[in-house]
N, C-alpha and C positions, 0 to 999 in steps of 0.2 A: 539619881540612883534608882535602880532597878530590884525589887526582890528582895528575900533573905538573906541572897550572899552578900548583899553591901555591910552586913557585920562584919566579913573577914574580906579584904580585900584579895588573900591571896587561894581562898578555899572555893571548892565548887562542888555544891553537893546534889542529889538526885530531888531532895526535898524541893531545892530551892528553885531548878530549872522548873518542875514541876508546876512551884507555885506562881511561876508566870503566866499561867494559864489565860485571867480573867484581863490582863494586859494587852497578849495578843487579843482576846475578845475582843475589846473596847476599842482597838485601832485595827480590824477588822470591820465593826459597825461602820466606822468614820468612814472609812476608804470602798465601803460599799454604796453609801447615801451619797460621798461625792460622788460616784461614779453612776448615779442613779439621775442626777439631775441634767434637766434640760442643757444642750450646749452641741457643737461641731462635731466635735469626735467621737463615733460610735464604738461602744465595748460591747462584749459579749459574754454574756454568762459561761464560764466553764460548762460542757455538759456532764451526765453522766450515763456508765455503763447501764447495758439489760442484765448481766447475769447476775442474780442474787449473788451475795458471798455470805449472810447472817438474816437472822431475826434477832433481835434484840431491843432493851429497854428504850422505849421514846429518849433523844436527850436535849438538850438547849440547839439550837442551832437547827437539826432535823428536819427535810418537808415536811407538813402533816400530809401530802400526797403518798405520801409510801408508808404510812400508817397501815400495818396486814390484821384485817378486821378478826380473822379466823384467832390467831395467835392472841390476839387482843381480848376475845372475849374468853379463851381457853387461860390467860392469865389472867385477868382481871385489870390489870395493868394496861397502859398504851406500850404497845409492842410497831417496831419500825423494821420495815424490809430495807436492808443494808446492800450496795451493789458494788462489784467490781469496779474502781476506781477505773478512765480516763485513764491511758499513760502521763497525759500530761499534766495529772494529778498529783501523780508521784513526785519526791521531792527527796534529792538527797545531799546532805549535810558533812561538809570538810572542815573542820577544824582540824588549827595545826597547834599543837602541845610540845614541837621541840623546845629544846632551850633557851634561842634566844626569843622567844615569844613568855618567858618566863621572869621577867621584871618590868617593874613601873617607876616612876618617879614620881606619880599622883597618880591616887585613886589604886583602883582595879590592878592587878596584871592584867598585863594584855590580853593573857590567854584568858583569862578568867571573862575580860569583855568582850572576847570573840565567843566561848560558850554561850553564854547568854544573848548574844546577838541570834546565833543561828537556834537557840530554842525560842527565840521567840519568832523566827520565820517556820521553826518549823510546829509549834503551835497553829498559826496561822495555815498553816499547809491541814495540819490534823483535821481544825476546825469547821473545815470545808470539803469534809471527807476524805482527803488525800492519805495517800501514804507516806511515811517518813522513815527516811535511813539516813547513819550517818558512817563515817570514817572517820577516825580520830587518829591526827600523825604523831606520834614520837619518836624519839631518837632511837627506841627501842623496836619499834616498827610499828605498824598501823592496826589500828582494833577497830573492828569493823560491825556494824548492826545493820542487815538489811532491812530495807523499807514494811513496815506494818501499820495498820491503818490506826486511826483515831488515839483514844488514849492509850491502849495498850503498846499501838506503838513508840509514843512521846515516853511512855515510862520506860522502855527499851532505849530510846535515844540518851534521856538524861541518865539513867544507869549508866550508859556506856562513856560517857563525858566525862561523869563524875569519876568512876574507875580509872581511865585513861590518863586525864589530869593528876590525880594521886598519886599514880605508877610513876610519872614525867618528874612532878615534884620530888618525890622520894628519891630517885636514880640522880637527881642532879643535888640533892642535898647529899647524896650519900660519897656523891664524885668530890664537891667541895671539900668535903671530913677528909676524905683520903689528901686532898692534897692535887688532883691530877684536874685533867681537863679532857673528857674522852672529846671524839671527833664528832661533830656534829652533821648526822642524817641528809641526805641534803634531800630537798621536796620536791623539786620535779618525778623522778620516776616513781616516788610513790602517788603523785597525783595521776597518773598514769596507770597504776595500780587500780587507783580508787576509779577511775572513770568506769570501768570493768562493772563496777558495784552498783553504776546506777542503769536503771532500765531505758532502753530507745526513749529519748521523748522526753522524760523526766526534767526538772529543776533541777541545777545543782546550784548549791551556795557555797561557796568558800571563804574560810574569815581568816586570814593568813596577814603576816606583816611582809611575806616575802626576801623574809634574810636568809640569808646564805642558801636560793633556789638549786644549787647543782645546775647543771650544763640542763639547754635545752627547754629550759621553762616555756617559752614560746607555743614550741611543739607540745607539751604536757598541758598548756590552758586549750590548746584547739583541740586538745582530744576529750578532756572536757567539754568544749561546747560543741563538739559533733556529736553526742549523746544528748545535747538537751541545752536548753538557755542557762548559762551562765552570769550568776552573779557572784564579781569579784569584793570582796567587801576587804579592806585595806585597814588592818587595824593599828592606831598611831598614838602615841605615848605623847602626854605635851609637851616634852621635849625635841619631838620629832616637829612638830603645827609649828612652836616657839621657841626656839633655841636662843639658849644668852647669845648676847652681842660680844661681849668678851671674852678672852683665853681662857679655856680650862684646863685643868692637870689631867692628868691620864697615865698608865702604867704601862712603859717599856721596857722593853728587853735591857737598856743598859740603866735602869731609873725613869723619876717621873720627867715627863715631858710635858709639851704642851698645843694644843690644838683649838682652832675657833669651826665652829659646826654655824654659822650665821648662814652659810646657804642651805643648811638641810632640808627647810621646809621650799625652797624652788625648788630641790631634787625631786623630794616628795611628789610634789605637785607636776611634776613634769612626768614620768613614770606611770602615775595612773593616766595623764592626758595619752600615753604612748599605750597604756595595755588597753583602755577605750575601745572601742571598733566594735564590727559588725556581730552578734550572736554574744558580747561579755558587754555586761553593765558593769562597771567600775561605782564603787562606792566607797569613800572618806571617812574612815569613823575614829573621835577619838577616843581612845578607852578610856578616860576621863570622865565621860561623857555616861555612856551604859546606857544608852538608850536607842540603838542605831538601827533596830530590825524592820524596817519600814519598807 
Protein backbone atom coordinates (compact mmCIF):
# COMPACT_ATOMS: atom_id res chain seq x y z
CA UNK A 1 0.00 0.00 0.00
CA UNK A 2 0.95 3.25 -1.16
CA UNK A 3 -0.40 6.69 0.60
CA UNK A 4 -3.60 8.00 2.07
CA UNK A 5 -5.71 6.76 -0.62
CA UNK A 6 -5.20 3.04 0.78
CA UNK A 7 -8.22 4.05 3.15
CA UNK A 8 -10.58 4.15 0.31
CA UNK A 9 -9.76 1.78 -2.16
CA UNK A 10 -12.12 3.41 -4.61
CA UNK A 11 -11.23 7.30 -3.97
CA UNK A 12 -8.45 9.45 -5.35
CA UNK A 13 -7.94 12.67 -3.88
CA UNK A 14 -5.43 15.75 -4.67
CA UNK A 15 -4.24 15.27 -0.84
CA UNK A 16 -3.21 11.90 -1.29
CA UNK A 17 -1.30 11.94 -4.89
CA UNK A 18 0.37 14.75 -3.21
CA UNK A 19 1.47 13.01 -0.30
CA UNK A 20 3.54 10.64 -2.34
CA UNK A 21 5.94 12.98 -2.56
CA UNK A 22 8.65 11.82 0.02
CA UNK A 23 8.09 8.07 -1.69
CA UNK A 24 9.14 9.09 -4.94
CA UNK A 25 12.14 10.92 -2.99
CA UNK A 26 13.36 7.88 -1.44
CA UNK A 27 13.23 5.63 -4.66
CA UNK A 28 14.74 8.41 -6.42
CA UNK A 29 17.89 8.30 -3.82
CA UNK A 30 18.04 4.50 -4.45
CA UNK A 31 18.16 4.50 -8.29
CA UNK A 32 20.46 7.45 -8.34
CA UNK A 33 23.40 5.70 -5.88
CA UNK A 34 22.69 2.54 -8.01
CA UNK A 35 23.38 4.26 -10.83
CA UNK A 36 26.29 5.87 -9.39
CA UNK A 37 28.37 2.90 -8.82
CA UNK A 38 31.35 1.42 -10.33
CA UNK A 39 30.15 -1.23 -13.31
CA UNK A 40 30.04 -1.67 -17.41
CA UNK A 41 27.28 0.47 -18.45
CA UNK A 42 27.79 4.07 -18.66
CA UNK A 43 24.77 6.72 -17.76
CA UNK A 44 24.42 10.06 -17.96
CA UNK A 45 23.28 12.79 -15.88
CA UNK A 46 20.18 14.55 -17.49
CA UNK A 47 21.48 18.07 -18.31
CA UNK A 48 20.09 21.14 -17.89
CA UNK A 49 18.89 24.42 -19.65
CA UNK A 50 20.91 28.13 -19.72
CA UNK A 51 17.88 30.19 -19.64
CA UNK A 52 16.64 31.14 -16.20
CA UNK A 53 12.88 30.67 -15.92
CA UNK A 54 12.72 31.77 -11.77
CA UNK A 55 14.56 32.64 -8.59
CA UNK A 56 13.19 31.14 -5.91
CA UNK A 57 13.44 29.53 -2.33
CA UNK A 58 16.52 26.98 -1.93
CA UNK A 59 14.59 23.35 -1.82
CA UNK A 60 15.69 19.72 -0.98
CA UNK A 61 16.96 18.10 -4.01
CA UNK A 62 18.39 21.70 -5.56
CA UNK A 63 22.31 22.35 -6.86
CA UNK A 64 23.87 24.49 -4.41
CA UNK A 65 25.74 25.67 -7.81
CA UNK A 66 22.81 27.83 -8.94
CA UNK A 67 22.49 29.32 -5.44
CA UNK A 68 21.98 33.50 -6.92
CA UNK A 69 24.20 35.16 -4.19
CA UNK A 70 22.50 38.65 -5.20
CA UNK A 71 18.82 37.47 -4.40
CA UNK A 72 20.26 35.61 -1.42
CA UNK A 73 21.66 38.16 0.44
CA UNK A 74 18.58 40.75 -0.69
CA UNK A 75 16.38 37.85 1.00
CA UNK A 76 18.04 36.70 3.65
CA UNK A 77 17.15 33.30 2.66
CA UNK A 78 19.03 30.73 0.29
CA UNK A 79 17.49 31.79 -3.03
CA UNK A 80 18.06 29.28 -6.18
CA UNK A 81 18.34 30.29 -10.01
CA UNK A 82 15.68 27.99 -11.63
CA UNK A 83 16.25 27.08 -15.49
CA UNK A 84 14.33 26.19 -18.35
CA UNK A 85 14.02 22.44 -18.30
CA UNK A 86 15.88 19.90 -21.11
CA UNK A 87 12.79 18.84 -23.41
CA UNK A 88 13.63 15.62 -22.42
CA UNK A 89 12.73 16.72 -18.91
CA UNK A 90 9.46 17.11 -19.62
CA UNK A 91 7.11 14.38 -18.85
CA UNK A 92 3.62 13.80 -19.56
CA UNK A 93 1.16 11.57 -17.81
CA UNK A 94 -2.00 9.41 -19.47
CA UNK A 95 -4.22 7.86 -17.31
CA UNK A 96 -7.27 6.16 -18.42
CA UNK A 97 -10.43 6.74 -16.09
CA UNK A 98 -12.98 5.06 -18.56
CA UNK A 99 -15.14 2.48 -17.26
CA UNK A 100 -13.97 -0.46 -17.59
CA UNK A 101 -10.76 0.57 -15.62
CA UNK A 102 -13.29 1.35 -12.92
CA UNK A 103 -13.42 -2.11 -10.69
CA UNK A 104 -11.40 -4.44 -8.73
CA UNK A 105 -11.71 -7.55 -7.14
CA UNK A 106 -8.82 -6.86 -4.52
CA UNK A 107 -7.45 -3.99 -3.35
CA UNK A 108 -7.44 -0.55 -5.39
CA UNK A 109 -9.60 0.06 -8.57
CA UNK A 110 -7.54 -0.22 -11.22
CA UNK A 111 -7.85 3.31 -11.90
CA UNK A 112 -7.18 4.40 -8.63
CA UNK A 113 -3.55 2.22 -9.09
CA UNK A 114 -2.89 3.60 -12.37
CA UNK A 115 -3.36 7.32 -10.59
CA UNK A 116 -0.99 6.67 -8.18
CA UNK A 117 1.38 4.86 -10.41
CA UNK A 118 1.74 7.86 -12.72
CA UNK A 119 2.15 10.39 -9.71
CA UNK A 120 4.52 8.73 -8.47
CA UNK A 121 6.59 8.88 -11.86
CA UNK A 122 5.63 12.04 -12.08
CA UNK A 123 6.93 13.11 -8.73
CA UNK A 124 9.98 11.62 -9.76
CA UNK A 125 9.96 13.73 -12.97
CA UNK A 126 9.18 17.03 -10.63
CA UNK A 127 12.02 16.12 -8.41
CA UNK A 128 14.59 16.38 -10.90
CA UNK A 129 13.44 19.56 -12.17
CA UNK A 130 11.35 18.35 -14.87
CA UNK A 131 8.06 19.41 -15.98
CA UNK A 132 4.81 17.42 -15.60
CA UNK A 133 1.56 17.18 -17.50
CA UNK A 134 -1.07 15.01 -17.64
CA UNK A 135 -4.23 13.87 -19.79
CA UNK A 136 -6.80 12.19 -17.98
CA UNK A 137 -9.21 9.75 -20.41
CA UNK A 138 -12.92 9.34 -19.67
CA UNK A 139 -15.85 8.26 -21.21
CA UNK A 140 -16.73 11.87 -21.05
CA UNK A 141 -13.73 13.04 -22.87
CA UNK A 142 -10.11 13.91 -21.84
CA UNK A 143 -9.09 16.76 -19.26
CA UNK A 144 -6.13 17.87 -19.79
CA UNK A 145 -3.10 19.78 -17.57
CA UNK A 146 -0.07 20.87 -19.53
CA UNK A 147 3.38 20.36 -18.33
CA UNK A 148 4.52 22.72 -15.22
CA UNK A 149 7.58 22.38 -13.35
CA UNK A 150 8.28 21.33 -9.83
CA UNK A 151 5.57 21.26 -7.18
CA UNK A 152 3.25 23.69 -8.63
CA UNK A 153 3.17 21.64 -11.37
CA UNK A 154 2.39 18.05 -9.32
CA UNK A 155 -0.25 20.17 -7.60
CA UNK A 156 -1.86 20.79 -11.22
CA UNK A 157 -1.31 17.07 -11.92
CA UNK A 158 -3.00 15.52 -8.91
CA UNK A 159 -5.86 18.22 -8.90
CA UNK A 160 -6.55 17.24 -12.44
CA UNK A 161 -6.62 13.28 -11.50
CA UNK A 162 -8.41 13.84 -8.61
CA UNK A 163 -11.33 15.87 -10.57
CA UNK A 164 -11.27 13.66 -13.55
CA UNK A 165 -11.63 10.29 -11.62
CA UNK A 166 -14.69 11.96 -9.51
CA UNK A 167 -16.46 13.03 -12.74
CA UNK A 168 -15.73 9.06 -14.25
CA UNK A 169 -16.96 7.66 -10.92
CA UNK A 170 -20.13 9.94 -10.62
CA UNK A 171 -21.25 9.50 -14.60
CA UNK A 172 -20.99 5.80 -14.19
CA UNK A 173 -22.69 5.56 -10.83
CA UNK A 174 -25.30 7.78 -12.10
CA UNK A 175 -25.57 5.47 -15.49
CA UNK A 176 -26.08 2.34 -13.10
CA UNK A 177 -29.18 4.29 -11.04
CA UNK A 178 -30.62 4.92 -14.39
CA UNK A 179 -30.65 1.52 -15.35
CA UNK A 180 -28.72 2.02 -18.83
CA UNK A 181 -25.29 1.12 -19.92
CA UNK A 182 -23.94 4.28 -22.22
CA UNK A 183 -21.22 3.33 -24.82
CA UNK A 184 -17.88 3.14 -23.88
CA UNK A 185 -15.24 5.93 -25.24
CA UNK A 186 -12.89 3.97 -27.08
CA UNK A 187 -8.87 5.00 -26.40
CA UNK A 188 -7.04 4.94 -29.30
CA UNK A 189 -7.96 8.34 -30.82
CA UNK A 190 -7.92 10.11 -27.89
CA UNK A 191 -4.45 8.86 -27.29
CA UNK A 192 -3.80 10.47 -30.38
CA UNK A 193 -5.33 13.42 -29.03
CA UNK A 194 -3.12 13.41 -25.98
CA UNK A 195 0.22 12.90 -27.96
CA UNK A 196 -0.58 16.63 -29.34
CA UNK A 197 -0.15 17.49 -25.47
CA UNK A 198 3.09 16.32 -24.95
CA UNK A 199 6.24 18.56 -26.19
CA UNK A 200 9.07 16.95 -28.96
CA UNK A 201 11.27 14.88 -26.70
CA UNK A 202 9.27 14.59 -23.75
CA UNK A 203 8.31 11.14 -21.47
CA UNK A 204 5.05 10.02 -21.87
CA UNK A 205 3.69 7.31 -19.25
CA UNK A 206 0.50 5.72 -19.92
CA UNK A 207 -1.33 3.55 -17.18
CA UNK A 208 -4.13 2.01 -19.14
CA UNK A 209 -5.63 -1.66 -18.85
CA UNK A 210 -6.34 -1.32 -22.57
CA UNK A 211 -10.01 -2.65 -22.75
CA UNK A 212 -12.01 -1.92 -25.38
CA UNK A 213 -8.91 0.25 -27.34
CA UNK A 214 -11.06 1.29 -30.54
CA UNK A 215 -9.65 0.45 -33.95
CA UNK A 216 -6.09 1.44 -34.63
CA UNK A 217 -4.29 1.42 -31.14
CA UNK A 218 -1.11 0.27 -32.91
CA UNK A 219 -1.09 3.44 -34.75
CA UNK A 220 -2.24 5.84 -31.52
CA UNK A 221 1.03 4.15 -29.27
CA UNK A 222 3.48 5.04 -32.19
CA UNK A 223 2.22 8.38 -32.30
CA UNK A 224 2.92 8.55 -28.74
CA UNK A 225 6.31 7.36 -28.97
CA UNK A 226 7.28 9.66 -32.04
CA UNK A 227 6.93 12.57 -29.52
CA UNK A 228 9.01 11.11 -26.86
CA UNK A 229 9.86 7.53 -25.01
CA UNK A 230 7.06 5.70 -24.18
CA UNK A 231 6.26 3.90 -21.12
CA UNK A 232 3.37 1.58 -21.41
CA UNK A 233 2.44 0.48 -17.93
CA UNK A 234 -0.53 -2.26 -18.04
CA UNK A 235 -2.62 -2.10 -15.13
CA UNK A 236 -4.03 -5.69 -13.98
CA UNK A 237 -6.53 -6.68 -11.46
CA UNK A 238 -5.63 -10.32 -9.61
CA UNK A 239 -8.01 -11.82 -11.54
CA UNK A 240 -6.50 -10.94 -14.59
CA UNK A 241 -2.33 -12.37 -13.09
CA UNK A 242 -4.87 -15.38 -11.45
CA UNK A 243 -7.86 -16.53 -12.66
CA UNK A 244 -9.83 -19.44 -10.95
CA UNK A 245 -9.35 -22.83 -12.60
CA UNK A 246 -13.05 -23.39 -12.61
CA UNK A 247 -16.40 -22.14 -14.34
CA UNK A 248 -17.82 -19.07 -13.29
CA UNK A 249 -21.46 -17.55 -13.80
CA UNK A 250 -21.62 -14.49 -15.81
CA UNK A 251 -24.81 -12.47 -17.07
CA UNK A 252 -26.29 -13.14 -20.62
CA UNK A 253 -28.59 -12.03 -22.75
CA UNK A 254 -30.83 -15.05 -22.44
CA UNK A 255 -29.70 -15.76 -18.32
CA UNK A 256 -26.60 -16.81 -16.39
CA UNK A 257 -24.21 -18.74 -18.30
CA UNK A 258 -21.08 -19.87 -17.74
CA UNK A 259 -17.43 -19.36 -18.78
CA UNK A 260 -13.72 -20.48 -17.58
CA UNK A 261 -11.06 -17.35 -17.93
CA UNK A 262 -7.86 -20.06 -16.90
CA UNK A 263 -6.05 -18.68 -20.03
CA UNK A 264 -6.36 -15.11 -19.30
CA UNK A 265 -3.27 -14.40 -17.64
CA UNK A 266 -1.22 -16.14 -21.08
CA UNK A 267 -3.31 -13.60 -22.94
CA UNK A 268 -2.11 -11.05 -20.75
CA UNK A 269 1.16 -11.98 -21.02
CA UNK A 270 1.41 -12.40 -24.57
CA UNK A 271 -0.07 -8.91 -25.48
CA UNK A 272 2.41 -6.86 -23.63
CA UNK A 273 5.39 -9.44 -25.03
CA UNK A 274 3.59 -8.13 -28.54
CA UNK A 275 3.25 -4.22 -27.62
CA UNK A 276 7.24 -4.45 -26.36
CA UNK A 277 9.39 -3.07 -29.17
CA UNK A 278 11.63 -0.37 -30.08
CA UNK A 279 10.81 3.32 -28.34
CA UNK A 280 7.66 1.55 -25.68
CA UNK A 281 8.80 -0.05 -22.37
CA UNK A 282 5.92 -2.39 -21.62
CA UNK A 283 5.42 -2.55 -17.87
CA UNK A 284 3.10 -5.28 -15.56
CA UNK A 285 1.55 -3.90 -12.68
CA UNK A 286 -0.84 -5.40 -10.56
CA UNK A 287 -3.26 -2.98 -8.93
CA UNK A 288 -3.16 -4.97 -5.94
CA UNK A 289 -0.02 -4.34 -5.56
CA UNK A 290 0.14 0.03 -5.62
CA UNK A 291 3.43 0.22 -5.74
CA UNK A 292 4.61 0.02 -9.42
CA UNK A 293 6.10 3.51 -10.41
CA UNK A 294 9.73 2.49 -10.68
Amino acid sequence: MVGPAAADPAIISTASLMALEPLAARAGREAAALAERPGTTATRRRGQGHEIREIRPFGEGDDPRHIDAAATARTGSPQVRSFHEDRERSLLLIADFRRPMLWATAGPLRSVAAAETLALAGWRAALQGGAVGVVALTDAGPDAQAPRPRHRGMALVAACLARAHAAALDDAERAAGQGITPPIRPLAPDLVRAARQAPPGAGIVLATALDDPGEDLDAALAALAARGPLRLILIEDRFETTPPAGPLPYAAPRGTAFARFSGLAAARAARAARLDRPGIRVQRLSSARREGAT
